[in-house]
C-alpha positions as CSV (number, residue, x, y, z in Angstrom):
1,X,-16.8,6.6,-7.5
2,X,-18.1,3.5,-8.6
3,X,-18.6,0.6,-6.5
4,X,-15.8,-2.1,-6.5
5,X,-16.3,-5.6,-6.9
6,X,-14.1,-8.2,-4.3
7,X,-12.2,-9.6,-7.3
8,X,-12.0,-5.8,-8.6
9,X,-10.6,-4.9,-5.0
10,X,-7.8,-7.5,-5.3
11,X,-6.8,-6.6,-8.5
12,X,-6.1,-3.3,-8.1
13,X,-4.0,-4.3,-4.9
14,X,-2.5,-7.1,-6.4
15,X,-1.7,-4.0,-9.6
16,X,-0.3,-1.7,-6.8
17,X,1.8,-4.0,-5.5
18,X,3.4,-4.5,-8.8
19,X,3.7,-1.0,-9.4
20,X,5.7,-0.6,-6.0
21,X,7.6,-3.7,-6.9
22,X,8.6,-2.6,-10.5
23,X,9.8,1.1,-9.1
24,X,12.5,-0.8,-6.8
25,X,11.0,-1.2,-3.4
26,X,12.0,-4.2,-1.0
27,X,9.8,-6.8,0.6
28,X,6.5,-5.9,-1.0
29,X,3.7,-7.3,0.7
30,X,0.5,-8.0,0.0
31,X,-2.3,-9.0,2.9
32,X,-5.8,-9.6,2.6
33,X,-7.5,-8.4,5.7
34,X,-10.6,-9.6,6.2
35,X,-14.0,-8.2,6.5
36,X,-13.3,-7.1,10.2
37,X,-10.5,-4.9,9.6
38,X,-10.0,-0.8,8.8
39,X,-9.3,-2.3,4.9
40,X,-10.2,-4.9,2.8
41,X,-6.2,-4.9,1.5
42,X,-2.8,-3.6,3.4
43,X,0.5,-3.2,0.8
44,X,3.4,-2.8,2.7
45,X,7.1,-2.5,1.6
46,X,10.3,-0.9,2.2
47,X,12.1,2.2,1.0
48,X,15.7,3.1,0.8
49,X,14.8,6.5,1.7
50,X,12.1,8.8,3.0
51,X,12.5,10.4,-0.5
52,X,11.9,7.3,-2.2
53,X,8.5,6.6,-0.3
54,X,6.9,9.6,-1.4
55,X,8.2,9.6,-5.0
56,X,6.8,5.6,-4.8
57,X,3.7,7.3,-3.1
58,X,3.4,10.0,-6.0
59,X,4.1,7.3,-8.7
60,X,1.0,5.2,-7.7
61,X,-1.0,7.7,-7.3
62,X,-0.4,9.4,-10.4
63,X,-0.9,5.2,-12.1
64,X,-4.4,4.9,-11.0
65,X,-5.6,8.5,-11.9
66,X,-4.3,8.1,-15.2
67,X,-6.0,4.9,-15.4
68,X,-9.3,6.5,-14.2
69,X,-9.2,3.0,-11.5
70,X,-9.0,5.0,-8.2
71,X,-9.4,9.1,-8.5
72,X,-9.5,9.3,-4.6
73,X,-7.3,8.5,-2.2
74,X,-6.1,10.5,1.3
75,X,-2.3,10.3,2.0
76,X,-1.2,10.3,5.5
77,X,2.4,11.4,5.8
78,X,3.6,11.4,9.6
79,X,6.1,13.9,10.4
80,X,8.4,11.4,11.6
81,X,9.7,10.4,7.7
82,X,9.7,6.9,8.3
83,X,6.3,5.9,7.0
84,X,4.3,6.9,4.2
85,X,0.7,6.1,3.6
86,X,-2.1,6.1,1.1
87,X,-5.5,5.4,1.7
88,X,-7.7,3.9,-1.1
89,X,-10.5,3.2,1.3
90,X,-10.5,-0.9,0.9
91,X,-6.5,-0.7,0.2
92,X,-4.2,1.3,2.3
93,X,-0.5,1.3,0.9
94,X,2.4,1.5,3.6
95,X,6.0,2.7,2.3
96,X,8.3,2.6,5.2
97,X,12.0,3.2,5.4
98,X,13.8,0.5,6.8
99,X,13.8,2.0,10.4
100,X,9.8,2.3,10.1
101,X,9.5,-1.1,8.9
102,X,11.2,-2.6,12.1
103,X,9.6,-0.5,14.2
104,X,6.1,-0.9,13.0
105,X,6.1,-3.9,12.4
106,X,2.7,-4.2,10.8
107,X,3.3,-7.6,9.3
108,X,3.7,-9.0,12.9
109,X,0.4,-7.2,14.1
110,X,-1.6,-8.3,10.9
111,X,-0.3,-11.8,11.2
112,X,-3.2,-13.5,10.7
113,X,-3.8,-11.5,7.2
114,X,-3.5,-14.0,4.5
115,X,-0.4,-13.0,2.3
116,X,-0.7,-12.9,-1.4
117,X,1.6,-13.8,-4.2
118,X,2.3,-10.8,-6.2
């Protein structure tokens, strides 16, 4: 896999989170880390369903293969079906239902992330 550039890096995240936000997922969010954290990038939105996170999950996946940007990634899917995860590496996308989303609350614990416009 080739080696991604910072500005590369955001623009794929900045690109996922479009994707996510054009398949009809709520409050997509997009935080820059820092050079500290487990990830250069966290997207994090909500799902209507647990369904819906993992066809959202399959969709992106299936977007950046296609466009040969990231052939690797490691999904995480955690038996409880309220939180869905891919790992890029420097981006990790969270789909949560609802219920996940409150319960998480990531957005809280990253809250000194800087958010970006998407």
């Amino acid at each position: 896999m080739k080696y991604l550039s910072k500005e590369e890096a955001k623009q794929i995240s900045i690109e996922a989170a479009n994707i996510l936000s054009n398949k009809k997922l709520e409050d997509v969010v997009l935080l820059e880390l820092g050079d500290e954290a487990v990830a250069d990038y966290f997207v994090i939105c909500t799902s209507s369903s647990y369904t819906q996170s993992q066809a959202a999950i399959a969709i992106l996946s299936k977007e950046f293969k296609s466009e040969s940007l990231l052939p690797y990634a490691h999904n995480e899917n955690p038996t409880n079906n309220i939180w869905a995860i891919i790992d890029y590496g420097f981006l990790v996308v969270h789909v949560f239902t609802e219920e996940g989303r409150e319960y998480y609350e990531l957005e809280k614990l990253w809250n000194e992330a800087k958010k970006i416009s998407i």
